[in-house]
C-alpha positions in Angstrom: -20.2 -45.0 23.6 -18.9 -45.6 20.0 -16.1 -42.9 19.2 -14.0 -42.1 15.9 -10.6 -41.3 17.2 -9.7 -39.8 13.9 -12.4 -37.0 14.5 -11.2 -34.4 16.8 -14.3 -32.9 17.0 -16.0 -36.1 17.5 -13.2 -36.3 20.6 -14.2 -33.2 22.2 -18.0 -33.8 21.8 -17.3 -37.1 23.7 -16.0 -34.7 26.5 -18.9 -33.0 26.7 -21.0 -36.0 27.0 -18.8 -37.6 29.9 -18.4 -34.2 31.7 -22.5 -34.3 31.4 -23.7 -37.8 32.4 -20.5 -38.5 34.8 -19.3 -35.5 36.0 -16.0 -37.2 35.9 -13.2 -38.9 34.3 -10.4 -41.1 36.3 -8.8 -43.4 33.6 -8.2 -42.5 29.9 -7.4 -45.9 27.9 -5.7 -44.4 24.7 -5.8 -47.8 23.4 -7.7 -47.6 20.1 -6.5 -49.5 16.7 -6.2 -52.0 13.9 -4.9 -54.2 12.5 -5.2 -55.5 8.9 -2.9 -59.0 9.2 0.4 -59.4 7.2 0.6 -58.2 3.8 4.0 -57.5 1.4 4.6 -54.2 0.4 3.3 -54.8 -2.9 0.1 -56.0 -1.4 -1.0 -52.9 0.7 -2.9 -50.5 -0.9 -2.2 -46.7 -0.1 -6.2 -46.9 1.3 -5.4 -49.5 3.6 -2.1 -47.7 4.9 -4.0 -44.9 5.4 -6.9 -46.1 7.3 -4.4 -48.0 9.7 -1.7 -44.8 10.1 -4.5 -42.4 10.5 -6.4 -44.9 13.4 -3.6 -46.1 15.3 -1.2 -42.9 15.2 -3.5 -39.8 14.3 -5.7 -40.7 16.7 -3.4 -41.6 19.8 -2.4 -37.9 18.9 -5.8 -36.7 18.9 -6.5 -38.6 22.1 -3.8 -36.5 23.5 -4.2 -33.0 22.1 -7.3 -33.1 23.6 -6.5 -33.8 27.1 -6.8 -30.3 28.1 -10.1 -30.3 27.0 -11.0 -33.4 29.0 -9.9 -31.6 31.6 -11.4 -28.6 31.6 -14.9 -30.4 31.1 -13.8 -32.5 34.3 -12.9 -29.7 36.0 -9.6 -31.5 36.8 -5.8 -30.8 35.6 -4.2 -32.6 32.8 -1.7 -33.8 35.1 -5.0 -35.5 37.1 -5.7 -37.8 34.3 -4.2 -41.6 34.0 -4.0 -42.4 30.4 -2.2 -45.5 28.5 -1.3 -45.7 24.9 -0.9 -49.0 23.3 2.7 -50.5 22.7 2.3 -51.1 19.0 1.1 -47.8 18.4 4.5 -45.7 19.8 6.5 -48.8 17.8 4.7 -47.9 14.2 5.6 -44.1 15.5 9.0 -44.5 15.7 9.3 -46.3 12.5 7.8 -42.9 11.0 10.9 -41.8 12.2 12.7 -43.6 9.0 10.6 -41.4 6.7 12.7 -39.1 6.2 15.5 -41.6 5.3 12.7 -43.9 3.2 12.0 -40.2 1.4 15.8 -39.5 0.5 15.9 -42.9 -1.2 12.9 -43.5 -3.0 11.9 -39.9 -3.9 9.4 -38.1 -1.1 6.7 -38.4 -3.1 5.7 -42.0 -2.4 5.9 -41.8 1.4 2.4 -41.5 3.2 0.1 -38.6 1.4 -0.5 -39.0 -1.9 -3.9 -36.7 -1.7 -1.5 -34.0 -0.8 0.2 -34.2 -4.7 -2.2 -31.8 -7.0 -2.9 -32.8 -10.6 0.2 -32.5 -12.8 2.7 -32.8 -10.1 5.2 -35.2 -10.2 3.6 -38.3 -7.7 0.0 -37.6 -8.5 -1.5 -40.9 -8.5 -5.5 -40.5 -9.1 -6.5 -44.1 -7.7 -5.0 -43.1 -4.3 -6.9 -39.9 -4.5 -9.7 -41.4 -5.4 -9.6 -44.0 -2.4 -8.8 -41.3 0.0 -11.7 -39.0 -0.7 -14.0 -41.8 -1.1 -13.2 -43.1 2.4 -13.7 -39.5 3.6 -17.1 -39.2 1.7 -18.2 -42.2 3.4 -17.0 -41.3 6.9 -18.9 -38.0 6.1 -22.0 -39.7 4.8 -22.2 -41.6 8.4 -21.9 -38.9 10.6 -24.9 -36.8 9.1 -27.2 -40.1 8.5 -26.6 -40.5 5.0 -27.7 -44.1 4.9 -27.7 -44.3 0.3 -24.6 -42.8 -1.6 -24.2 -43.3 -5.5 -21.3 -42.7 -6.8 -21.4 -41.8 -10.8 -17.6 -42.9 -11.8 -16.8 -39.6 -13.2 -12.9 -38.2 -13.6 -12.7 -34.9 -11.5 -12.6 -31.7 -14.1 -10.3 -29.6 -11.6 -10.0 -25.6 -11.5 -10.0 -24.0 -14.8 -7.2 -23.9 -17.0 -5.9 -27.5 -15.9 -5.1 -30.1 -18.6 -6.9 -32.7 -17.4 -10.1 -30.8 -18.3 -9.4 -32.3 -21.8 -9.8 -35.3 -20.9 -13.1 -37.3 -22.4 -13.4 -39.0 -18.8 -13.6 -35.9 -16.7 -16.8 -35.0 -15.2 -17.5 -31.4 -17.2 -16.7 -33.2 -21.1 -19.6 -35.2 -20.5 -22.7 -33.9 -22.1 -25.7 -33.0 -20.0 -28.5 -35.0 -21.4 -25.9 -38.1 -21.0 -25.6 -37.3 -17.4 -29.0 -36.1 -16.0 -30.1 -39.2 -17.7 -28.3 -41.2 -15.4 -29.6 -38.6 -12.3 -33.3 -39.3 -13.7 -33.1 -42.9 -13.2 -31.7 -42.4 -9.7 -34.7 -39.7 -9.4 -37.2 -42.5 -10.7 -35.6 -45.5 -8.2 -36.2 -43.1 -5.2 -38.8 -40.5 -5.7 -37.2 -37.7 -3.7 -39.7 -34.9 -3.3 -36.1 -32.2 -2.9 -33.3 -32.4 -4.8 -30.2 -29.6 -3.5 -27.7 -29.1 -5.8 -25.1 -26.2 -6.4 -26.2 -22.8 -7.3 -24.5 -22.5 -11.8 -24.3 -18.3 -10.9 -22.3 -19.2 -7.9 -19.3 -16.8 -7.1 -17.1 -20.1 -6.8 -17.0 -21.1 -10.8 -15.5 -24.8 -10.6 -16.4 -25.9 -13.6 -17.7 -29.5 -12.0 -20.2 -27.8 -9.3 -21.5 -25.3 -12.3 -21.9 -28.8 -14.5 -23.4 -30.5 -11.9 -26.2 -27.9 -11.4 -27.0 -27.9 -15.0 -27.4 -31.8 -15.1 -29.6 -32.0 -12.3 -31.9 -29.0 -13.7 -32.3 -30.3 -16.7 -33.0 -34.0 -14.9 -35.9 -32.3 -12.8 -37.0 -30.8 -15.6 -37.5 -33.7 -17.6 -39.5 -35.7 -15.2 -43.0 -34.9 -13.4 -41.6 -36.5 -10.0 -39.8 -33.8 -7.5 -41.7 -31.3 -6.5 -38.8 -28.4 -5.2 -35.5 -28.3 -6.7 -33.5 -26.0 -4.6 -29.4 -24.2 -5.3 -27.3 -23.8 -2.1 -26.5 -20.3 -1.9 -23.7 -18.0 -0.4 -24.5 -14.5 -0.6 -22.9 -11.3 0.7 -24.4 -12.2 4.1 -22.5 -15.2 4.9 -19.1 -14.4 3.6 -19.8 -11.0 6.5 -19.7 -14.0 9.0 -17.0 -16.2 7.7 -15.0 -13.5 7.6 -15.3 -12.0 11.0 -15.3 -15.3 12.4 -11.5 -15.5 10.7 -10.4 -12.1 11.8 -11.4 -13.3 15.7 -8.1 -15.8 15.2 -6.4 -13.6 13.1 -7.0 -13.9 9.6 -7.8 -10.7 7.7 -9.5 -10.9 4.2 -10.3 -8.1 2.4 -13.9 -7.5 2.0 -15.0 -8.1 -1.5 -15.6 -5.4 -3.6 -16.8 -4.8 -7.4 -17.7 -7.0 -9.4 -17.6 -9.5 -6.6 -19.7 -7.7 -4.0 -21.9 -7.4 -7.1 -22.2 -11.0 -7.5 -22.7 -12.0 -3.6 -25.6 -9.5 -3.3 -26.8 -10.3 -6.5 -27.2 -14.2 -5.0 -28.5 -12.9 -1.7 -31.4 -11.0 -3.4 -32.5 -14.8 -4.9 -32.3 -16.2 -1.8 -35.9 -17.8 -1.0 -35.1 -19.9 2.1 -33.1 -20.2 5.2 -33.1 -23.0 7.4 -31.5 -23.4 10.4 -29.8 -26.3 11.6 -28.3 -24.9 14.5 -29.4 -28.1 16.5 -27.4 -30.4 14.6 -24.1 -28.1 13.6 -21.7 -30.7 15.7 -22.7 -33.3 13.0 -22.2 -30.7 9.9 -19.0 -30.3 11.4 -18.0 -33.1 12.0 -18.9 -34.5 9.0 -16.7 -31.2 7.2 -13.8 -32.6 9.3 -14.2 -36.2 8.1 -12.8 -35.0 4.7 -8.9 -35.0 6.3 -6.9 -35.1 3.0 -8.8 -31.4 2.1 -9.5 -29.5 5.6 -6.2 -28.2 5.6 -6.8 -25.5 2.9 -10.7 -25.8 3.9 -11.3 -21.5 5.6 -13.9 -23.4 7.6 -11.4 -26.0 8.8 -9.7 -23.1 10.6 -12.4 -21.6 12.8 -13.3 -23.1 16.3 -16.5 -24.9 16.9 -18.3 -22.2 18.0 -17.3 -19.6 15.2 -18.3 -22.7 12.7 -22.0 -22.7 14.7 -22.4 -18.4 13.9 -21.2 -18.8 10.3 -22.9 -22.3 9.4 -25.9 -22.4 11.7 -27.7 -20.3 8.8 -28.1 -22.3 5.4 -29.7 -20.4 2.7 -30.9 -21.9 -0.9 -32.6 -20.7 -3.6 -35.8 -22.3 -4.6 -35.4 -22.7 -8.7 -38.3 -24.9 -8.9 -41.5 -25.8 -7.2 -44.9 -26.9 -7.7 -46.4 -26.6 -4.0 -47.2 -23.1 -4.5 -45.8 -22.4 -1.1 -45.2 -18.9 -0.4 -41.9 -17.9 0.4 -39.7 -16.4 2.2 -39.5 -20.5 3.6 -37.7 -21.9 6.7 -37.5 -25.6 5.9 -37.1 -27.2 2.4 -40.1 -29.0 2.8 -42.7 -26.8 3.8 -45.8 -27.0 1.3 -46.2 -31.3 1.7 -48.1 -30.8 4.8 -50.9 -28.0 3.4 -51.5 -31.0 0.6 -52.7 -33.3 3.1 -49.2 -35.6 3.6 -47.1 -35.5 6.4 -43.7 -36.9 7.3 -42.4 -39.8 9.7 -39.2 -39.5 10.1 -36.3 -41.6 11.9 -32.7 -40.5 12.4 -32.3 -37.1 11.6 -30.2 -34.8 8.7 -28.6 -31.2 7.8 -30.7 -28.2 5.7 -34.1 -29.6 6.6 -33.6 -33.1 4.8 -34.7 -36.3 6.1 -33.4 -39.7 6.8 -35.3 -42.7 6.0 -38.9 -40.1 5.4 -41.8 -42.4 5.1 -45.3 -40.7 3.7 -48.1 -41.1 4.8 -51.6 -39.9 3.7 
């Protein structure tokens, strides 16, 4: 059994599978890690320091916090389980120890999370950002069968109001037509039959998700090759069960109201389609959880697994575009290619009705 020790819910799925198939547990190696040979300081890169701290500490830690849960799938006490955690491992802990000291002489900043340093704040380096939240898009990408990522190069806008909005690299300076040409030709390489992309009259206004939405319109539009285009919606319906799900651990939002509540059931009257991936909601979050440097302030980071299944289980889109003529309300994006005399063979397996590897057939 292959097994991320960085992904705690990962961790307590593999319970759940031993607890299933064995019915027992008696030795816990906590032994997992790696090593990247010798390197000078001014050789390792804030990635690779990452990958190796997050590996051979987070995940002894993981291991452990999770004990309890191995044993209550075993049926068996905490206490009833041998484990063994590598050598190496509590030696690179204890030199954490000397962060503090490290901290105090070079400046805090520079010691272990630069993703943690917002835009404008003294520390903020981008290219470590960058390599953290492209490792975690990968890592993502993996667990929900992602097997082709493109990556466009462009500078994050940030919120509204930031400076770095002014800048002529960031994502929302860059003119749609320049943009959705560079979508069409990704459109053209594959041929994708569904495109998803955000919903521009979303309640959440970043200015890159309402960019993005405008460049892949406009990219459909342009071409005679996908057949639905599709926004992810969050209406009024869904924010009901995120925030019950947060008041059952204590969290109490205020229901929205005015111009808000306006807004949500103005996006839940457009919605077209709901799908439901309950059957695959480990991997949704799990793949959510991947993205370590962001879950923290993540609402849905915060909820067990079983509150993330009632408010995520549901995924609801608006259809924008479509020239099947398929009737809606629809349950799966692609309903409408079978009633045209195709059908879909499909290996591995994917999250809102997509489809790994889809080969059609006639």
């Amino acid at each position: 059994m292959r097994l991320d020790v960085r992904d705690q819910p990962a961790v307590e799925a593999l319970a759940r599978r031993l607890a299933d198939e064995f019915g027992r547990l008696d030795v816990l190696v906590n032994n997992a890690g790696i090593n990247r040979g010798s390197a000078t300081p001014s050789e390792v890169t804030a990635a690779d320091l990452r990958e190796v701290y997050e590996t051979n500490v987070i995940g002894v830690i993981v291991i452990t916090v999770a004990l309890p849960s191995f044993g209550a799938q075993m049926r068996a006490g905490v206490s009833g389980l041998q484990w063994v955690v590598a050598g190496y491992t509590l030696v690179f802990a204890a030199a954490l120890l000397s962060a503090g000291a490290v901290g105090d002489r070079y400046g805090p900043k520079i010691v272990f999370l630069p993703g943690g340093v917002k835009p404008g704040e003294d520390g903020h380096d981008p290219r470590e950002v960058a390599d953290i939240r492209q490792g975690e898009l990968r890592r993502a990408c993996a667990h929900l069968g992602v097997w082709q990522l493109e990556l466009l190069g462009y500078h994050d806008s940030g919120m509204a109001g930031r400076d770095c909005q002014h800048r002529e690299d960031t994502f929302c300076s860059v003119p749609v037509e320049s943009a959705a040409s560079r979508i069409a030709q990704l459109i053209e390489r594959y041929r994708p039959q569904v495109v998803v992309t955000y919903d521009p009259h979303s309640t959440y206004q970043h200015p890159d998700h309402i960019h993005a939405a405008r460049i892949a319109t406009y990219a459909v539009d342009t071409g005679q090759i996908v057949a639905k285009l599709y926004y992810k919606a969050h209406g009024s319906s869904y924010w009901r069960r995120l925030n019950r799900a947060l008041a059952d651990i204590g969290i109490q939002r205020p229901a929205p109201s005015g111009e808000i509540l306006r807004m949500l059931e103005s996006v839940e009257q457009r919605i077209t389609t709901t799908v439901d991936v309950s059957q695959v909601i480990d991997r949704k979050r799990t793949a959510l959880h991947s993205h370590a440097s962001q879950i923290g302030s993540s609402l849905a980071g915060k909820i067990s697994a079983a509150q993330f299944s009632y408010v995520f289980s549901p995924e609801t889109y608006i259809r924008a575009r479509d020239t099947t003529g398929t009737p809606i309300p629809e349950d799966d994006l692609f309903t409408g290619f079978q009633s045209a005399g195709r059908h879909w063979r499909c290996s591995g397996g994917g999250i809102g009705g997509s489809r790994s590897e889809p080969q059609l057939e006639r």
